[in-house]
N, CA, C and O atoms as CSV, one atom per row, in Angstrom:
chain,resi,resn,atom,element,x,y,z
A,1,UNK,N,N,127.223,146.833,64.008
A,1,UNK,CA,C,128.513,146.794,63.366
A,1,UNK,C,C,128.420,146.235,61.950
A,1,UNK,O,O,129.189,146.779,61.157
A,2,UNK,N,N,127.633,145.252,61.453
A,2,UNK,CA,C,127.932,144.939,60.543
A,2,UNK,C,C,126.538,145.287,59.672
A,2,UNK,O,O,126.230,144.583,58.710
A,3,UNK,N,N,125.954,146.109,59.972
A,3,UNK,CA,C,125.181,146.920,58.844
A,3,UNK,C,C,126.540,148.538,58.782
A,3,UNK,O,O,126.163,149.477,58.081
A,4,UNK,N,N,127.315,148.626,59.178
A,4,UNK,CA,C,128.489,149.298,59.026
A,4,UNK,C,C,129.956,148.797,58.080
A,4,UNK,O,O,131.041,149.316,57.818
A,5,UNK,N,N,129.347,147.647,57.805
A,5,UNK,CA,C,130.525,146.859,56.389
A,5,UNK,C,C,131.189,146.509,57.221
A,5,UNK,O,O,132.358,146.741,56.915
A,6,UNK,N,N,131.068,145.868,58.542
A,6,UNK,CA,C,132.070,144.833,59.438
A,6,UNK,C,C,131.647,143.805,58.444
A,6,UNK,O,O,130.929,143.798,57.444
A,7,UNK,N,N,132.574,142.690,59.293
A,7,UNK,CA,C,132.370,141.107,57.962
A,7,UNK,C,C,131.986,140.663,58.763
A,7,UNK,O,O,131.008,139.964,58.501
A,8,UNK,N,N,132.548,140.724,60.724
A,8,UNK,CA,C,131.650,139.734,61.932
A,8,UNK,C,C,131.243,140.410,62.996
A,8,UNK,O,O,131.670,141.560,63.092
A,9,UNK,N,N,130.490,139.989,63.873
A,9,UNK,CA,C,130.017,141.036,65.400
A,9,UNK,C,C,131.117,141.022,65.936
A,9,UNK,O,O,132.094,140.444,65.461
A,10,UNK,N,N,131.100,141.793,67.221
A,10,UNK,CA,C,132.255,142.293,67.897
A,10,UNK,C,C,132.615,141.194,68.477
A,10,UNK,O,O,133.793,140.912,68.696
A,11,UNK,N,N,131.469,140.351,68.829
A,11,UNK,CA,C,131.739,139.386,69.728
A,11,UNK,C,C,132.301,138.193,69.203
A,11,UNK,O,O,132.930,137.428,69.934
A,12,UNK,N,N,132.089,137.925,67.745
A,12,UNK,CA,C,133.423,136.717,67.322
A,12,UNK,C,C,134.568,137.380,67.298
A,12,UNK,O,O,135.469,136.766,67.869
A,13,UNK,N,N,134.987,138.793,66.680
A,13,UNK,CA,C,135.986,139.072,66.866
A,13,UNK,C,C,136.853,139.343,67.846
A,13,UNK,O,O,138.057,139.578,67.749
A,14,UNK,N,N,136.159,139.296,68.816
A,14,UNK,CA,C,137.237,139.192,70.420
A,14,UNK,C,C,137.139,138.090,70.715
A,14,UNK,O,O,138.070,137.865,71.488
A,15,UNK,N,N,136.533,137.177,70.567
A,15,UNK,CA,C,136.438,135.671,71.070
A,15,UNK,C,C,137.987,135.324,71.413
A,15,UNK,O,O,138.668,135.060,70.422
A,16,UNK,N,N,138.432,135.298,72.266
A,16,UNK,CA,C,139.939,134.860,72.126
A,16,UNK,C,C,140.213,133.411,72.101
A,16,UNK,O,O,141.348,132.986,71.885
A,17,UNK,N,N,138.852,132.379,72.391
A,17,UNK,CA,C,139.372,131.015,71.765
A,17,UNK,C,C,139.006,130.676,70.394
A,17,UNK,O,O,139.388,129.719,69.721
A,18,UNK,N,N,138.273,131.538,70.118
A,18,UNK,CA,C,137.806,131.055,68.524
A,18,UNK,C,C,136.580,130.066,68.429
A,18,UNK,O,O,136.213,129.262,67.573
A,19,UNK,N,N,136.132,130.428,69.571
A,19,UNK,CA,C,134.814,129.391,70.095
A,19,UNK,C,C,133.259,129.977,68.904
A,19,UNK,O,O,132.369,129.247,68.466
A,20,UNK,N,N,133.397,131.160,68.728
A,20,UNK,CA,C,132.403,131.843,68.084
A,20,UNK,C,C,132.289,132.303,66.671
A,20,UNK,O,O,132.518,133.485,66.414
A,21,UNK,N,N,131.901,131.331,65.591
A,21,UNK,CA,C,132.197,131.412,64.271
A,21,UNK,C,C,131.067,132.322,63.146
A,21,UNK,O,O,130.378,131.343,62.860
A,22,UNK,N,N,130.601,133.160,62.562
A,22,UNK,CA,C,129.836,134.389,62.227
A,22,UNK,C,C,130.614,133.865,60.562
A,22,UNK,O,O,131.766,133.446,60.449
A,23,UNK,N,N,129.480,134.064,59.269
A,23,UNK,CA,C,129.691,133.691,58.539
A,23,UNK,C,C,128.219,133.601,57.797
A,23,UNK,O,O,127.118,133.716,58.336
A,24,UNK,N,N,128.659,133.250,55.750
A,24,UNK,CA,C,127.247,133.049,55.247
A,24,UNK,C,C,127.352,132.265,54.649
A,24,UNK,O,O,128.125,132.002,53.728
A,25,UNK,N,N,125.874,131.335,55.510
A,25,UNK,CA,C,125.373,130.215,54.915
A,25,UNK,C,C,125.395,129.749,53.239
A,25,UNK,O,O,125.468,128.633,52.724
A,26,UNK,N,N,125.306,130.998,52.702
A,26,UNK,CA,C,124.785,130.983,51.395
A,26,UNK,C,C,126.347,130.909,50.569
A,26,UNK,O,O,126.299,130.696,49.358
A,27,UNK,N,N,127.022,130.996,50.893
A,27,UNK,CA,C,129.050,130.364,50.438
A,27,UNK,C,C,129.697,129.472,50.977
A,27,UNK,O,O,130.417,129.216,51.942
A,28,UNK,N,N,129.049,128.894,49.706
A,28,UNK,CA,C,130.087,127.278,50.265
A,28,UNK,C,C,131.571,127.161,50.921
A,28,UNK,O,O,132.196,126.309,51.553
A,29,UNK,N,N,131.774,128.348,50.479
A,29,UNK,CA,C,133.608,128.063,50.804
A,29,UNK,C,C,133.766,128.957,51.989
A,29,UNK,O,O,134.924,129.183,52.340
A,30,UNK,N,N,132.390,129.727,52.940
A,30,UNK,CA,C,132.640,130.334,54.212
A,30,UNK,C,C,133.206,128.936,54.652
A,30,UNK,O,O,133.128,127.800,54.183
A,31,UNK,N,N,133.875,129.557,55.873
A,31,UNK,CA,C,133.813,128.480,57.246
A,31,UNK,C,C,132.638,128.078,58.153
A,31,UNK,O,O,132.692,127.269,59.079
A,32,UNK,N,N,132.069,128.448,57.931
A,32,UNK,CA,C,130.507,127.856,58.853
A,32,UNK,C,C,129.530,127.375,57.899
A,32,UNK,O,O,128.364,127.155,58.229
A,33,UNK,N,N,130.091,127.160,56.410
A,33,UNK,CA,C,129.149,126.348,55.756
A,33,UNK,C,C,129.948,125.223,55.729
A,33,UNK,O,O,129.394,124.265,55.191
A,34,UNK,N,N,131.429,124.957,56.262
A,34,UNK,CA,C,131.701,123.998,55.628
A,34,UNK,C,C,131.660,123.225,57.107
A,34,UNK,O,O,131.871,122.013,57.151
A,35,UNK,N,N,131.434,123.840,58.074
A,35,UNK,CA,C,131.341,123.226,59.525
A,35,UNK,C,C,129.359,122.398,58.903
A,35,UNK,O,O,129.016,121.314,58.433
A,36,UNK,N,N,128.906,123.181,59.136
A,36,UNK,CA,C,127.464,122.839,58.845
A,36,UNK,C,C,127.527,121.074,57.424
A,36,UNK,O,O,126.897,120.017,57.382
A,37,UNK,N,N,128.407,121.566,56.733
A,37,UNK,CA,C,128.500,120.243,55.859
A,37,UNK,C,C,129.075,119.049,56.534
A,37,UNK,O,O,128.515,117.965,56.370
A,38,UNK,N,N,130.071,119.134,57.227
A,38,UNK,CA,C,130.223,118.074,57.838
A,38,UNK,C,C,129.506,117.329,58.953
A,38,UNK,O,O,129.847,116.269,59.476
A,39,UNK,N,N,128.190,118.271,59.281
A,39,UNK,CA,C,126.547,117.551,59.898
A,39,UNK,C,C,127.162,117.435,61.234
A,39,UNK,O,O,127.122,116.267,61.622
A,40,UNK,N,N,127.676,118.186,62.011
A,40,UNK,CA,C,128.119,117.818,63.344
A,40,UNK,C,C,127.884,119.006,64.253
A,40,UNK,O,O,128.435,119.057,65.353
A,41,UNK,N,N,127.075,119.965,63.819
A,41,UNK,CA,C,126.493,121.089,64.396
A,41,UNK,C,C,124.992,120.371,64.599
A,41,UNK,O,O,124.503,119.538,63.836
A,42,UNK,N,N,124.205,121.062,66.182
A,42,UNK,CA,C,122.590,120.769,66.465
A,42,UNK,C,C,122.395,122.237,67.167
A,42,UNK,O,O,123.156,123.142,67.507
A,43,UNK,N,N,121.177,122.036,67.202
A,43,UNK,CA,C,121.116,123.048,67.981
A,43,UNK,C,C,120.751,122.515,69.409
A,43,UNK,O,O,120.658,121.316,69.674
A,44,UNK,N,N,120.515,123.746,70.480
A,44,UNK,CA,C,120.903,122.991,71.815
A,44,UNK,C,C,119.297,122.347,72.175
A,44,UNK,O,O,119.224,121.416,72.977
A,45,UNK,N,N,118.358,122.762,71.697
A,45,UNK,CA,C,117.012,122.222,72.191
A,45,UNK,C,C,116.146,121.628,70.696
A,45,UNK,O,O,115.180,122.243,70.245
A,46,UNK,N,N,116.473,120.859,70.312
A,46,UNK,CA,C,115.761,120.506,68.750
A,46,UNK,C,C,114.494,120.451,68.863
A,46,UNK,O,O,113.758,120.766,67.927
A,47,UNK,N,N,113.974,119.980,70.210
A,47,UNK,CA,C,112.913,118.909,70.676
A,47,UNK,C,C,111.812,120.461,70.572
A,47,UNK,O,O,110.794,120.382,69.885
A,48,UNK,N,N,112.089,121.560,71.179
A,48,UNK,CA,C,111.346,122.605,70.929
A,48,UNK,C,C,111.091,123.061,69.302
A,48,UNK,O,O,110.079,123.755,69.201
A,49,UNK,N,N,111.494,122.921,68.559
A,49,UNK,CA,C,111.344,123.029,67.287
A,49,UNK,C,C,111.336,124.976,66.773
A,49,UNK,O,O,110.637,125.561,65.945
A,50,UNK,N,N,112.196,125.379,67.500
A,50,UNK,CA,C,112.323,126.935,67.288
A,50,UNK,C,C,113.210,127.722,65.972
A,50,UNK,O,O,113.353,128.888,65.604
A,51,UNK,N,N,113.658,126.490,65.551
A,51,UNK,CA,C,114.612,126.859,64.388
A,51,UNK,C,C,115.486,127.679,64.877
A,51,UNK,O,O,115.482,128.656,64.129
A,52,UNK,N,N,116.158,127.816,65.628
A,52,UNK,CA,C,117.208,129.038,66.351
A,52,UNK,C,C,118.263,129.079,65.016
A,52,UNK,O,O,118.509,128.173,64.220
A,53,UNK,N,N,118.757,130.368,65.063
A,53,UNK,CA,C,119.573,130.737,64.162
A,53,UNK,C,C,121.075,130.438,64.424
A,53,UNK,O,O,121.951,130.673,63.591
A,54,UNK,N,N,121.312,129.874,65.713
A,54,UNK,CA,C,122.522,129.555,66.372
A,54,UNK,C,C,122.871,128.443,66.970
A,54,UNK,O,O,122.515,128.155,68.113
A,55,UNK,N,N,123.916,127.419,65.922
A,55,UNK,CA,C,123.903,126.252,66.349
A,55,UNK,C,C,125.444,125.904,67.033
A,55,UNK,O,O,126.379,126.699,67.130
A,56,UNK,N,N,125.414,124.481,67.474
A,56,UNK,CA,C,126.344,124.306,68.396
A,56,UNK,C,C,127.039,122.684,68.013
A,56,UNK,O,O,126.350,121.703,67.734
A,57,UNK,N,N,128.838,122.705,68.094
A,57,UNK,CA,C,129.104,121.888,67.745
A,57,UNK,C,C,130.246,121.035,69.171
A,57,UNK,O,O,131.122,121.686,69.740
A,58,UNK,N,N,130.011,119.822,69.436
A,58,UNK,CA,C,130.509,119.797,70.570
A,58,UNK,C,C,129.893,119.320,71.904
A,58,UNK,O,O,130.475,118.663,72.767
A,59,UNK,N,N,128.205,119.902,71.936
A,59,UNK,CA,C,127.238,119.867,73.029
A,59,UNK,C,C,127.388,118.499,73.446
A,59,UNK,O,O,127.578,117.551,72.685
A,60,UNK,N,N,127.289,118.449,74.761
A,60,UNK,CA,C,127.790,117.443,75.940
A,60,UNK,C,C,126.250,116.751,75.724
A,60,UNK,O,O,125.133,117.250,75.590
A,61,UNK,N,N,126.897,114.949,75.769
A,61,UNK,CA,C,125.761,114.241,75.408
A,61,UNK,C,C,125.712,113.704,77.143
A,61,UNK,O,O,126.341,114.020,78.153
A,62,UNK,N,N,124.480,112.626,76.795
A,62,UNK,CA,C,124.248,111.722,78.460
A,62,UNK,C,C,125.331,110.845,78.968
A,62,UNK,O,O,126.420,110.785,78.397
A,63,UNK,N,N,125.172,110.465,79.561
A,63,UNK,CA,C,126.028,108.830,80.050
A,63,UNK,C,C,125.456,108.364,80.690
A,63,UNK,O,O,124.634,108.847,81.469
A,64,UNK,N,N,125.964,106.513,80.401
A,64,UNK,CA,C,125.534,106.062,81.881
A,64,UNK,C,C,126.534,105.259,82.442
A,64,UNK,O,O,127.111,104.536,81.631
A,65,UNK,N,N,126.835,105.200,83.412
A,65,UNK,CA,C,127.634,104.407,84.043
A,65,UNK,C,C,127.491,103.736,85.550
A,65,UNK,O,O,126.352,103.430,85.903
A,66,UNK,N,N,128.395,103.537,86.293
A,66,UNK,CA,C,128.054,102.480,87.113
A,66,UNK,C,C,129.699,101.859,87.810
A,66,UNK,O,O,130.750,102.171,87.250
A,67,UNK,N,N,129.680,100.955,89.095
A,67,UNK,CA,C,130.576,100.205,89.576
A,67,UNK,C,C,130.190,98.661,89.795
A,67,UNK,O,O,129.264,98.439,90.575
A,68,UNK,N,N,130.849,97.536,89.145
A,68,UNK,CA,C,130.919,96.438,89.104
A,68,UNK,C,C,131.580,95.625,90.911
A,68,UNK,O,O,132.738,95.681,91.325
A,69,UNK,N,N,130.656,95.112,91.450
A,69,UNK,CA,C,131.376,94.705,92.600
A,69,UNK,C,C,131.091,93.405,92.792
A,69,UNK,O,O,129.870,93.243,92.781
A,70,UNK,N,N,131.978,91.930,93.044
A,70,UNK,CA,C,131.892,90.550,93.913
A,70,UNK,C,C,131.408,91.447,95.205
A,70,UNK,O,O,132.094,92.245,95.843
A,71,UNK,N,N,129.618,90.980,95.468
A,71,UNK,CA,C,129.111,90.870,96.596
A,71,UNK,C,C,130.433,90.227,97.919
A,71,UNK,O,O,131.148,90.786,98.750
A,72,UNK,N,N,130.186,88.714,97.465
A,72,UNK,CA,C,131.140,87.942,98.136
A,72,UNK,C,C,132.354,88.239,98.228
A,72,UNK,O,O,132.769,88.336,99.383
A,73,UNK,N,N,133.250,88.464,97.216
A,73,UNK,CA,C,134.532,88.932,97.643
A,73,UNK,C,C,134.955,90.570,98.311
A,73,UNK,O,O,136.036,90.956,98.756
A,74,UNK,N,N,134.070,91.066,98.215
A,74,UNK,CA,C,134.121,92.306,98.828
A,74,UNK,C,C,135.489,93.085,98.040
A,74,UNK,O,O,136.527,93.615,98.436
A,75,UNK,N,N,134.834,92.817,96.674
A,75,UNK,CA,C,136.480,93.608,95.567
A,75,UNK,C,C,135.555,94.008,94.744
A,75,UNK,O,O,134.370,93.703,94.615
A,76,UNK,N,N,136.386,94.874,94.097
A,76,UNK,CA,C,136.060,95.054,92.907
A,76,UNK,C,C,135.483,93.859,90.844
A,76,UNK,O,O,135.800,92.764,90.380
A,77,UNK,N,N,134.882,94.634,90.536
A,77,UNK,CA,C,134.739,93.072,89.034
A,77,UNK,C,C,135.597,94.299,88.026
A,77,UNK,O,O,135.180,95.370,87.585
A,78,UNK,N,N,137.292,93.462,87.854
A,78,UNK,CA,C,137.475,94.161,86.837
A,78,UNK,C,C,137.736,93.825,85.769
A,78,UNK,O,O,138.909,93.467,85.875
A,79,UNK,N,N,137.276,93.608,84.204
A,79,UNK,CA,C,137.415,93.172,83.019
A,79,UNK,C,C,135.892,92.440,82.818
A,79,UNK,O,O,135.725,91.373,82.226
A,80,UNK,N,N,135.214,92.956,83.215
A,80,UNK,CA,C,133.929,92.647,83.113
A,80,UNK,C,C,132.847,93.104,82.075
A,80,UNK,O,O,132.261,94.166,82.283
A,81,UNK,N,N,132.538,92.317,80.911
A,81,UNK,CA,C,131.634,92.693,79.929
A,81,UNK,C,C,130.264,93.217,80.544
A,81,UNK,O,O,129.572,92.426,81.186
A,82,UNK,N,N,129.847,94.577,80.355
A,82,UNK,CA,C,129.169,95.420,80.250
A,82,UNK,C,C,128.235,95.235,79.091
A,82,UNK,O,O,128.696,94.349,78.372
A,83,UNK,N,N,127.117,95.708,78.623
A,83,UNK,CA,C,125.928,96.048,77.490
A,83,UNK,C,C,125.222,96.771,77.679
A,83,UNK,O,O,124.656,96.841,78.770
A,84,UNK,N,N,124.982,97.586,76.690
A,84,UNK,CA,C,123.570,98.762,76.930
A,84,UNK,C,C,123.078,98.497,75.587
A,84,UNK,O,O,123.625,98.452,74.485
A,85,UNK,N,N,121.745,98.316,76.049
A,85,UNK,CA,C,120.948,97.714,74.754
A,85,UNK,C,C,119.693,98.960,74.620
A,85,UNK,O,O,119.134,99.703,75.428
A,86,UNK,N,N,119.623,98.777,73.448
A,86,UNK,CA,C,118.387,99.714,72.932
A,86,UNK,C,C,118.071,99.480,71.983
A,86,UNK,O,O,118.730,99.932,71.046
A,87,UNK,N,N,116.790,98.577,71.685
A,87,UNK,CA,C,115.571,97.928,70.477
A,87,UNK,C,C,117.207,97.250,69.963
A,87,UNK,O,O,117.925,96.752,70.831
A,88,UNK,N,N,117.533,97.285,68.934
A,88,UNK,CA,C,118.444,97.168,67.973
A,88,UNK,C,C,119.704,96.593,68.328
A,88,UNK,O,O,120.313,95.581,67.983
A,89,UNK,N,N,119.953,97.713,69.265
A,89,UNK,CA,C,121.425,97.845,68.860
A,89,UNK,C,C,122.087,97.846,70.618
A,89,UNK,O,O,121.672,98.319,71.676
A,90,UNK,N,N,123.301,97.052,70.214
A,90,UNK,CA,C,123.889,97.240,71.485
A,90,UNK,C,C,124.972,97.447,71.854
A,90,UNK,O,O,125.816,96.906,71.140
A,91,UNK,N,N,125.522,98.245,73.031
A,91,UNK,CA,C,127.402,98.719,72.960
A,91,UNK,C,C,127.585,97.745,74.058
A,91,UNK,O,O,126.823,97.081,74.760
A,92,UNK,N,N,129.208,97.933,73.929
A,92,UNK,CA,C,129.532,96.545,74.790
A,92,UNK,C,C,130.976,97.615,75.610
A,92,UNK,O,O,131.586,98.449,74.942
A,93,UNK,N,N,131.203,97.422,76.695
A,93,UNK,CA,C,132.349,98.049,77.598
A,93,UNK,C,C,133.077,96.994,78.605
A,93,UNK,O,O,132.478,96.131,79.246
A,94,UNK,N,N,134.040,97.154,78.618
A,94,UNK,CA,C,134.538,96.645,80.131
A,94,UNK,C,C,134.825,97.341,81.176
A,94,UNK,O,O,135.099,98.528,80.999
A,95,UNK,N,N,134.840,96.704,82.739
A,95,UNK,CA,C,135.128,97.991,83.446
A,95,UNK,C,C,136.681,97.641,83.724
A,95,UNK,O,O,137.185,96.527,83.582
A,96,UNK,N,N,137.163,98.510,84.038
A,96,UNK,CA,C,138.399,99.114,84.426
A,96,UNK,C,C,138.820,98.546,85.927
A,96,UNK,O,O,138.014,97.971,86.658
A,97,UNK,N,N,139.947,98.748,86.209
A,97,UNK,CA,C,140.699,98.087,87.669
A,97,UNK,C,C,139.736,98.888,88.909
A,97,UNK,O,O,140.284,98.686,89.993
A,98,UNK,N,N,138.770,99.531,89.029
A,98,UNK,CA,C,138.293,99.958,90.014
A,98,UNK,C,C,136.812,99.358,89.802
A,98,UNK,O,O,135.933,99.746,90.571
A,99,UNK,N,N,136.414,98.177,88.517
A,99,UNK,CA,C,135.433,97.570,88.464
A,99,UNK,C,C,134.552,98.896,87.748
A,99,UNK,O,O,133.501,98.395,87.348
A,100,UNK,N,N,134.560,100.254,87.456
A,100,UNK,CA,C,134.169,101.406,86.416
A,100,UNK,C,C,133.632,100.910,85.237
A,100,UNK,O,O,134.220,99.992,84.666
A,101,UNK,N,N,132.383,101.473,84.684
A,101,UNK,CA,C,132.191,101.346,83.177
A,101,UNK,C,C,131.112,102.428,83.424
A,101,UNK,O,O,130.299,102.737,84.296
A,102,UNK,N,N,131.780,103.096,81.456
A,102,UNK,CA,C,130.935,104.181,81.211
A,102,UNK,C,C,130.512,104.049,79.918
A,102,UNK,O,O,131.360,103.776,79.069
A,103,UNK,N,N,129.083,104.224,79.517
A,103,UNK,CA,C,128.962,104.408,77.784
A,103,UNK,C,C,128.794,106.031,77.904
A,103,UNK,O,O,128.284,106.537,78.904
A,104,UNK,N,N,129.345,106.929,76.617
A,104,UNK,CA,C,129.245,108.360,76.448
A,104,UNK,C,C,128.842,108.712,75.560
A,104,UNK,O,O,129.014,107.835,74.714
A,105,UNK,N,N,128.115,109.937,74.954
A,105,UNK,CA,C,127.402,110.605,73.917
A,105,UNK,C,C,126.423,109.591,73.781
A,105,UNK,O,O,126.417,108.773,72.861
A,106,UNK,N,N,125.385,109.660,74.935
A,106,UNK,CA,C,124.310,109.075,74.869
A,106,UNK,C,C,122.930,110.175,74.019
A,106,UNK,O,O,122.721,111.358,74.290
A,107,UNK,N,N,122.448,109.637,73.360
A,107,UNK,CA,C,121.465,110.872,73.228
A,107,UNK,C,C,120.075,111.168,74.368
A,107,UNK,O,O,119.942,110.332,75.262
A,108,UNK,N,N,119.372,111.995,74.330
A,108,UNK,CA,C,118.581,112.307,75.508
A,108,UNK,C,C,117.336,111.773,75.467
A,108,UNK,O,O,116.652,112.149,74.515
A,109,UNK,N,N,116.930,111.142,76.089
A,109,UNK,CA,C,115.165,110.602,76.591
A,109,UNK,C,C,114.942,109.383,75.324
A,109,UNK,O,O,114.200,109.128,74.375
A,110,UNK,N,N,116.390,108.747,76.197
A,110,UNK,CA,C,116.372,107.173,75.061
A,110,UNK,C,C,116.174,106.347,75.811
A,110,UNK,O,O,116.780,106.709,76.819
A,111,UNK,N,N,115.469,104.964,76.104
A,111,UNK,CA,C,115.279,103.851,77.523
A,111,UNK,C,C,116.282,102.977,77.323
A,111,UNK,O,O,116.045,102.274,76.340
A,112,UNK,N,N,117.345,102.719,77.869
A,112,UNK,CA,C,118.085,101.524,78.066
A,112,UNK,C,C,118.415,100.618,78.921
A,112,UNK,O,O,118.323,101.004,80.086
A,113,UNK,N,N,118.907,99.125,78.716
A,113,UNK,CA,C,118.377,97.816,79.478
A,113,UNK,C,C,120.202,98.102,79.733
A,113,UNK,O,O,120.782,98.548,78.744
A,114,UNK,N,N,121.046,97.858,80.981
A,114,UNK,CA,C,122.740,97.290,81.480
A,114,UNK,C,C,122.560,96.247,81.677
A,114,UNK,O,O,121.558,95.864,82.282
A,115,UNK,N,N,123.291,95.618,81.317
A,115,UNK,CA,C,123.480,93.943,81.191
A,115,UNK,C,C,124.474,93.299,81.456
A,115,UNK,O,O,125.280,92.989,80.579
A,116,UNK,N,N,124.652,92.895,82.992
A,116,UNK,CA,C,126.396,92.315,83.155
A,116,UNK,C,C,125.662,90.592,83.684
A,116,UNK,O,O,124.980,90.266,84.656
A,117,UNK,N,N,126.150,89.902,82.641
A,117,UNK,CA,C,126.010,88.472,83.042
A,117,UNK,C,C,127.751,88.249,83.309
A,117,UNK,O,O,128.705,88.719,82.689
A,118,UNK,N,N,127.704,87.451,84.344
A,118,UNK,CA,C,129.102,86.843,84.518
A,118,UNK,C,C,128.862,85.445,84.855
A,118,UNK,O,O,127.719,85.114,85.169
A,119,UNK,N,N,129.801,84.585,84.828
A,119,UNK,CA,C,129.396,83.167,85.168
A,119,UNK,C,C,129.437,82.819,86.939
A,119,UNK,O,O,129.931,83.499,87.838
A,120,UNK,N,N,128.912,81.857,86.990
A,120,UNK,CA,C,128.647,81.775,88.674
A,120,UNK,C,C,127.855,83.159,89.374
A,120,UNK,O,O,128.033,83.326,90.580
A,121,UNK,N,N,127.276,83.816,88.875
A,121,UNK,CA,C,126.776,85.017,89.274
A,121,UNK,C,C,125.110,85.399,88.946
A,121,UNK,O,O,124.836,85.760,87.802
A,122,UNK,N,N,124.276,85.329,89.736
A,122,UNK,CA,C,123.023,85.886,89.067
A,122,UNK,C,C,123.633,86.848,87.991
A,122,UNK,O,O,124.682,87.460,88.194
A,123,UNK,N,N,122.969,86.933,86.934
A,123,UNK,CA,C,122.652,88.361,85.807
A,123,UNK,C,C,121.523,89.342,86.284
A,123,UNK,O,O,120.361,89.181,86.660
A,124,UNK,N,N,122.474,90.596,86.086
A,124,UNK,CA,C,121.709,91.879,86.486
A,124,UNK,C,C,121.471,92.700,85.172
A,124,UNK,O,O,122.165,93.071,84.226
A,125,UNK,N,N,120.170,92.809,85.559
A,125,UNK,CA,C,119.691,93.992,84.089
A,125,UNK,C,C,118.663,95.351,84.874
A,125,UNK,O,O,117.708,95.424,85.648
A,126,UNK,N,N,119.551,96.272,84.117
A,126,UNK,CA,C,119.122,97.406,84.710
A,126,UNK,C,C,118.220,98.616,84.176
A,126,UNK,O,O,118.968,99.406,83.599
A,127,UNK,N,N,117.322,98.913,84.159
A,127,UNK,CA,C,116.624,100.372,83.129
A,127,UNK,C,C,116.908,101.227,83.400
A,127,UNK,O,O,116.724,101.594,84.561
A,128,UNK,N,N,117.498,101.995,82.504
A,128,UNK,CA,C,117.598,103.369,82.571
A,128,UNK,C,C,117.356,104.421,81.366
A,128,UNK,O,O,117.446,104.321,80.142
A,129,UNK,N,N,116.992,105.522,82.286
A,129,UNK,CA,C,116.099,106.554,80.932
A,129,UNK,C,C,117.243,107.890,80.946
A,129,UNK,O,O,117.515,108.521,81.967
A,130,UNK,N,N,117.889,108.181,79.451
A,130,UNK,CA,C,118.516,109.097,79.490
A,130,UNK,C,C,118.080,110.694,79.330
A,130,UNK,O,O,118.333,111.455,78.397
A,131,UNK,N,N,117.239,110.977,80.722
A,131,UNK,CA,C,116.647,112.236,80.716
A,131,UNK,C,C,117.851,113.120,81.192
A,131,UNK,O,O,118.335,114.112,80.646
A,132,UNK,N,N,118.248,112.410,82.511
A,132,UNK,CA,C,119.623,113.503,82.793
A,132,UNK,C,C,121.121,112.161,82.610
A,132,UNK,O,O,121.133,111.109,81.972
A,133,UNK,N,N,121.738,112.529,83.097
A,133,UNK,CA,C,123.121,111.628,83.107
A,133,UNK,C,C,122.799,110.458,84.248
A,133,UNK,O,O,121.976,110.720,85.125
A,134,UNK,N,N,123.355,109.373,84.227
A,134,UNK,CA,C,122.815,107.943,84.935
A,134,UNK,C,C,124.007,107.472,85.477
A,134,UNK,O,O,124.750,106.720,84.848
A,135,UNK,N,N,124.309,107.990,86.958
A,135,UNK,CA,C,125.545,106.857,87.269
A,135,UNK,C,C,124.248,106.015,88.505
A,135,UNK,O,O,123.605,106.493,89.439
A,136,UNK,N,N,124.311,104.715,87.962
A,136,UNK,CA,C,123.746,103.595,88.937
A,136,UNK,C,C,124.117,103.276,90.067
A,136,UNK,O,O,123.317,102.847,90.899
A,137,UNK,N,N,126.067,103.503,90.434
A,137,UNK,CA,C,126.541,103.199,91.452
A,137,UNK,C,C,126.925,102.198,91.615
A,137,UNK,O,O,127.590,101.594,90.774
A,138,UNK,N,N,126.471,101.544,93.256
A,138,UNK,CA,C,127.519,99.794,93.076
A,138,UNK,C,C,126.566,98.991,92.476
A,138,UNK,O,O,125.400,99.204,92.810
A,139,UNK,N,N,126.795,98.086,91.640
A,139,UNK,CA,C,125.973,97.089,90.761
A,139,UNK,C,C,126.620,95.738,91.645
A,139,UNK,O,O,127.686,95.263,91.255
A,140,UNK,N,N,126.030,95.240,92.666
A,140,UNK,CA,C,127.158,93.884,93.064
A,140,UNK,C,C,125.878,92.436,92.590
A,140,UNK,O,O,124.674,92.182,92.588
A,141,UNK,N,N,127.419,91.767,92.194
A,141,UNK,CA,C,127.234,90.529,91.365
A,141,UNK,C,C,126.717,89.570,92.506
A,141,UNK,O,O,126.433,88.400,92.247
């Protein structure tokens, strides 16, 4: 089609959500150069190094998460400081009334330490490797 003086393939033009954007790199003022400028397009496998001509904005990152529980009280821990540490840097969460905590848009095949100290409570530290998504389950204090 578009060695026929179309402007896109058939297939952005039926796209009926608008999910599929066709365009040139080489004009700044296309729409898929100015998606590409704002650096929030990857492609789906970087780690292969294939240069694919088709990138993706959106792609679903790791998580990890987990349930906070009083061994002893047989309840839930809710408002409970959470940490996921990695070399540097660390995020901090609380869990929620069902004792829940999640960190999201993890990136992939990163090692991280969970860290719930509470007072009166041994401290639990946990490893986890973000190859696939990480729910730990019950974590009891």
């Amino acid at each position: 089609m578009l060695d026929r003086g179309e402007k896109e393939p058939r297939c952005v033009e039926s796209c009926p959500t608008g999910a599929l954007i066709f365009g040139d790199m080489d004009d700044p003022n296309s729409t898929i150069s100015k998606l590409f400028a704002k650096g929030n397009t990857e492609v789906l496998h970087a780690e292969f190094g294939l240069e694919e001509k088709v990138s993706y904005v959106g792609l679903p990152k790791k998580f990890v998460a987990g349930t906070i529980v009083y061994k002893d009280k047989q309840e839930c821990a809710t408002g409970i400081e959470v940490f996921l540490i990695h070399e540097n840097e660390t995020k901090k969460t609380l869990t929620d009334g069902f004792g829940d905590f999640e960190f999201e848009g993890l990136p992939t095949n990163k090692e991280y330490t969970v860290k719930v100290a509470v007072d009166d409570y041994a401290p639990q530290e946990l490893k986890v490797i973000t190859k696939v998504d990480v729910y730990l389950g019950e974590i009891e204090l």
